[in-house]
N, C-alpha and C positions, 0 to 999 in steps of 0.2 A: 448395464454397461459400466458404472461406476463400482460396483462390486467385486469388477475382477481387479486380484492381485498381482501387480507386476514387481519383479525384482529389480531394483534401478541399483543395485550394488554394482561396482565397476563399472559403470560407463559414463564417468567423469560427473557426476553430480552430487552438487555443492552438499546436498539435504544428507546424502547418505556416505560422500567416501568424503568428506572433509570432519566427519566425527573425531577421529584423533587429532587434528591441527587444531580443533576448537574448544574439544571436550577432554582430550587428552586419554581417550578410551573407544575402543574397536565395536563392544559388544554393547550396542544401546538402542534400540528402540528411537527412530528420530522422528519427534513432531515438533520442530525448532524455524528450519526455511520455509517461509512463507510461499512455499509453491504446492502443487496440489498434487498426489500420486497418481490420477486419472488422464489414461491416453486421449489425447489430443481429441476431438471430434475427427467422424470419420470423413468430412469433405474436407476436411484442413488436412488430412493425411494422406487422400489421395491427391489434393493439389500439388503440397511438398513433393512427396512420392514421383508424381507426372513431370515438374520441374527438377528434380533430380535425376530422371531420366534422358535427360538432355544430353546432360557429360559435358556441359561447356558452363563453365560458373565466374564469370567475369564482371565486370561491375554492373550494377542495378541501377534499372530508371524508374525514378518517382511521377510513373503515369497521374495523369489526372484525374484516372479513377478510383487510384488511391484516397484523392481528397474528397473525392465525390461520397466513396463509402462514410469515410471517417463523418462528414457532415450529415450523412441520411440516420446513421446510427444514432447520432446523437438528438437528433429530431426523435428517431422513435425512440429511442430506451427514455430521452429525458425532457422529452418536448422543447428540447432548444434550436431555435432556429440562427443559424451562422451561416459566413458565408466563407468559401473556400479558400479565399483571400485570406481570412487569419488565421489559415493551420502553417504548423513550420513543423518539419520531420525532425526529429532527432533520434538517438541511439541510446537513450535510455532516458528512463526519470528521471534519478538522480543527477545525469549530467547534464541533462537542462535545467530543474534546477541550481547546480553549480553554475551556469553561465547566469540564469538570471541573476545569482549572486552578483558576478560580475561585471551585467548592463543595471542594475539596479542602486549598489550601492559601493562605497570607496571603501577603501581599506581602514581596519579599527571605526567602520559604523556599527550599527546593531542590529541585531535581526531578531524577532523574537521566536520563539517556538509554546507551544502550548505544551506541557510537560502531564504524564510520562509520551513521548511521543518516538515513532521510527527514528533509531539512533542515524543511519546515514545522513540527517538534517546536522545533528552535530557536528560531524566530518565534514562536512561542506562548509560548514560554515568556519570551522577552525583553518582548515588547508587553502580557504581563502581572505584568511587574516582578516578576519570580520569577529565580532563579538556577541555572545550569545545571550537574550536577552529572555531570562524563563519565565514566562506567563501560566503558573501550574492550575492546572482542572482543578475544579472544583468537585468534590466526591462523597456521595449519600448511600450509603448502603450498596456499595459496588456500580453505583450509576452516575456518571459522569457529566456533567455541563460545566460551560466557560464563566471564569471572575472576569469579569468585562472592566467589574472597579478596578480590581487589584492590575490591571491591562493598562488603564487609562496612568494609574498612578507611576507607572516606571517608565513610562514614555520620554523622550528626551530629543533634544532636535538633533541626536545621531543616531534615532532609530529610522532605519526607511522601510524596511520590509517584514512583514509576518509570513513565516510560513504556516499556512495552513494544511491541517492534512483532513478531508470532506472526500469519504469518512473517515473514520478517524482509527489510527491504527497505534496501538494496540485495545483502545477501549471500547471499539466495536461500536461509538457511536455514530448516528447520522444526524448531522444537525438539522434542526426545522430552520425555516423562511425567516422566523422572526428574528433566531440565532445568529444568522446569517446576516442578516442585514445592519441587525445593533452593532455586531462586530465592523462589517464595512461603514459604518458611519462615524467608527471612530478614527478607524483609517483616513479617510473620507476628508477629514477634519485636521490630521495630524499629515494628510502628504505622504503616509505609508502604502506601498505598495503591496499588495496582497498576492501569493505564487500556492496557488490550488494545488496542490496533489489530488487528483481526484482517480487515481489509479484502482481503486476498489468500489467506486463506483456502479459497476452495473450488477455487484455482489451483494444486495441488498434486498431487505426484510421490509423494510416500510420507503415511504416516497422521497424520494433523494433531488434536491433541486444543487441545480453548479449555483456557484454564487455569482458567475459571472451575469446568468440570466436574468439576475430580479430585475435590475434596472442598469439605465446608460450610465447614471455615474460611478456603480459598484464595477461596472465591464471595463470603466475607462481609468482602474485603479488594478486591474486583475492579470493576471495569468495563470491558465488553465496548463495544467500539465496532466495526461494521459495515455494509455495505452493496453493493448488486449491483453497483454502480457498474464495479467492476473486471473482475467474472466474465463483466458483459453489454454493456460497453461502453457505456455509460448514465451513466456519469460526471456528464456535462455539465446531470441531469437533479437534481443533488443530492439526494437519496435515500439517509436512511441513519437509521440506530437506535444503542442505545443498549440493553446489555442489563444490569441490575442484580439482585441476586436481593436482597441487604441492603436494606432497607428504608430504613434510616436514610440509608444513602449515597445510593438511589433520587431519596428527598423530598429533600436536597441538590439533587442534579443538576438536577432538575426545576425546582425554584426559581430556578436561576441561567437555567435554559432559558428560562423563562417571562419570568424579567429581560430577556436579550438579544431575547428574542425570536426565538427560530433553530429552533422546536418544527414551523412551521408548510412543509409540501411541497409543491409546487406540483402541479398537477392528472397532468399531464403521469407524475412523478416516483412519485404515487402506485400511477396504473395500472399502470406499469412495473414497479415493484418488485414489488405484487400478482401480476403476471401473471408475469414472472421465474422468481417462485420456487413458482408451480402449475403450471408448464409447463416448464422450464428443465435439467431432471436429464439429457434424453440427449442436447441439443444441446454440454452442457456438456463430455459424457466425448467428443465428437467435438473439442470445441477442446481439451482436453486432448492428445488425440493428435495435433493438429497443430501444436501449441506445443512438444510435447517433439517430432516431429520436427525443427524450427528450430531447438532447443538443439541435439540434437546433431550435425544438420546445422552450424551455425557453429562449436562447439566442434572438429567433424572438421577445418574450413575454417581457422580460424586457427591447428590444430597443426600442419598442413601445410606452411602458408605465410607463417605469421612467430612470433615470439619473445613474444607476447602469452601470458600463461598466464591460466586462466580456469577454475573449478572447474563442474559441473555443476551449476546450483540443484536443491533440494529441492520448491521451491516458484518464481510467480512467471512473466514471460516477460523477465525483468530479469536481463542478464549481466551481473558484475563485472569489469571487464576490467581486468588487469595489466600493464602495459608497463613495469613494471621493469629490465629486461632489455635495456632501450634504452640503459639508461644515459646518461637524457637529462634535464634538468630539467622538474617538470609543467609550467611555463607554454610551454616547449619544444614538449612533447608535444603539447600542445591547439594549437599553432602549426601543427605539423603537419597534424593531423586537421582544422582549419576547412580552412586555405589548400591545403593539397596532397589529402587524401586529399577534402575536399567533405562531411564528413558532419556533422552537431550529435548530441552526445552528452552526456549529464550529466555536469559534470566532476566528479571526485572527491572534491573537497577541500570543496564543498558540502555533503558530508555528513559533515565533520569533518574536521581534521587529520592523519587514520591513513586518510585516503582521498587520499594524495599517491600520485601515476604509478597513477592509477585514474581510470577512464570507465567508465560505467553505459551498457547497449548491447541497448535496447529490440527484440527479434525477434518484436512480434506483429505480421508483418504477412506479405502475401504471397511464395510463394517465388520470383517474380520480383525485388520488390523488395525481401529479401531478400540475393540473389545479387547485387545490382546493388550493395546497401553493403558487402557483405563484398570484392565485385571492389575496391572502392575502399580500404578498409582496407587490403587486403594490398599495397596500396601505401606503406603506412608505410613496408617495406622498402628500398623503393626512393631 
């Protein structure tokens, strides 16, 4: 199922007809958007399908089995037990995010980010005149963990919030328990609020814990941000929550939602998500298995045949790719890969500074096509 190739030229998506607004070039090979070239599951397509049949598309209500799924899912995939009470809908990640921006901190406070990390955290936080406080990864041999020292040392009583991104995108990690917890304690300690992106969460290789779950005082400093979007290829249908257990920070958030206006999903987004995640558990562990084939089918493929190093994510279908080794300049590098090699990739440096001779190198897709961007890659070499 994941094998067949679908053409998504012209039909409005961002991965394949936005190449010349981004790339400045028609004929490229796109592993760049983080969405995945595989059609939806087939009960998510007949539900869409059945509710499109209607012919009447008017505003959506957020039944309560909405929340019921989103809580049962979360029990099974992550063994978290929540109550219904602190899911808040929203219409996407990043704009919940940007409201916690918002309910959480004033104008010219700090926010920090762990670097290189998902540039949209940047945006958000500049367009909400807050200031970006860069907490960069620590990096061994393409494997990544957090400076907790170099964290604690830039703190300041105008930082209130870290954004976290569990897992961690682009570097494909998953933190462990213990990671998780040093990090909330120093939170904990300092009165920072902690806003989970856990959107790639059920996309993982080894045991993924929310950080919301370790304990009461890490939950009562947290915000969980999520949605299928990633896991079902549903992106496009904005569909996504907000999981609060603190009360106080809750009625915050919800306030600022209610402000912007970003609470309300579209009909489409609702049924999807619904159905997603009461249906969704063993299509899921199939795409898992075919996603970690493509990892370390490419990871075999470019230690073969060029000088790119590239660690195995944890998490994710998003490779870090290293071209250090070229010894070539980034803008060099990305010269290369548009005009000679044909392909669009996230460049590096979009995701901060410590993301130089780095390209982000999206393999959810078939393994024809697939095979067809790595043929071209291992023409860097050349």
């Amino acid at each position: 199922m994941f094998d067949k190739i679908i053409d998504r030229k012209n039909s409005s998506c961002s991965k394949y007809d936005n190449l010349e607004q981004y790339f400045g070039k028609t004929d490229l090979d796109p592993f760049w958007v983080a969405d995945m070239d595989f059609e939806i599951p087939p009960f998510l397509q007949e539900a869409i399908q059945k509710r499109a049949q209607h012919n009447v598309f008017g505003y959506g209500k957020q039944n309560k089995e909405i929340f019921e799924a989103i809580k049962n899912w979360m029990s099974s995939q992550h063994q978290w037990e929540i109550n219904t009470s602190s899911i808040s809908l929203c219409n996407g990640v990043v704009p919940a995010y940007a409201a916690c921006i918002e309910a959480f901190s004033n104008i010219d406070d700090e926010i920090i980010v762990q670097t290189p990390v998902y540039f949209p955290l940047f945006q958000c936080i500049k367009a909400n005149n807050r200031k970006i406080l860069e907490n960069p990864l620590k990096e061994d041999n393409g494997y990544y963990t957090m400076d907790l020292e170099h964290l604690k040392s830039i703190i300041t009583p105008k930082t209130k919030m870290i954004a976290l991104c569990s897992p961690h995108n682009p570097v494909g990690r998953v933190w462990d328990e213990k990671e998780l917890e040093d990090l909330a304690n120093i939170c904990i300690e300092n009165n920072i609020t902690i806003i989970s992106d856990e959107i790639h969460s059920d996309l993982i290789f080894k045991k993924f814990t929310p950080i919301a779950s370790i304990n009461e005082k890490i939950a009562n400093i947290t915000v969980t941000l999520n949605s299928p979007g990633k896991t079902f290829n549903i992106a496009g249908l904005n569909a996504s929550y907000c999981i609060t257990l603190n009360d106080e920070l809750k009625n915050k958030l919800d306030e600022v939602i209610k402000q912007r206006v970003i609470g309300t999903i579209n009909v489409f987004g609702l049924i999807a998500m619904q159905c997603a995640y009461e249906n969704g558990t063993q299509w899921l562990e199939s795409l898992r298995k075919y996603l970690e084939s493509n990892i370390d089918f490419t990871i075999e493929t470019l230690k073969n045949n060029t000088k790119i190093k590239v660690q195995k994510p944890e998490a994710t279908y998003l490779l870090w790719l290293n071209f250090e080794k070229y010894n070539l300049s980034h803008q060099k590098i990305k010269e290369i890969l548009l005009n000679d090699c044909k392909v669009a990739l996230n460049d590096g440096l979009t995701f901060g500074k410590n993301g130089n001779s780095h390209f982000r190198f999206n393999v959810a897709t078939s393994k024809n096509q697939l095979k067809k961007g790595l043929n071209k890659i291992i023409s860097f070499n050349k």
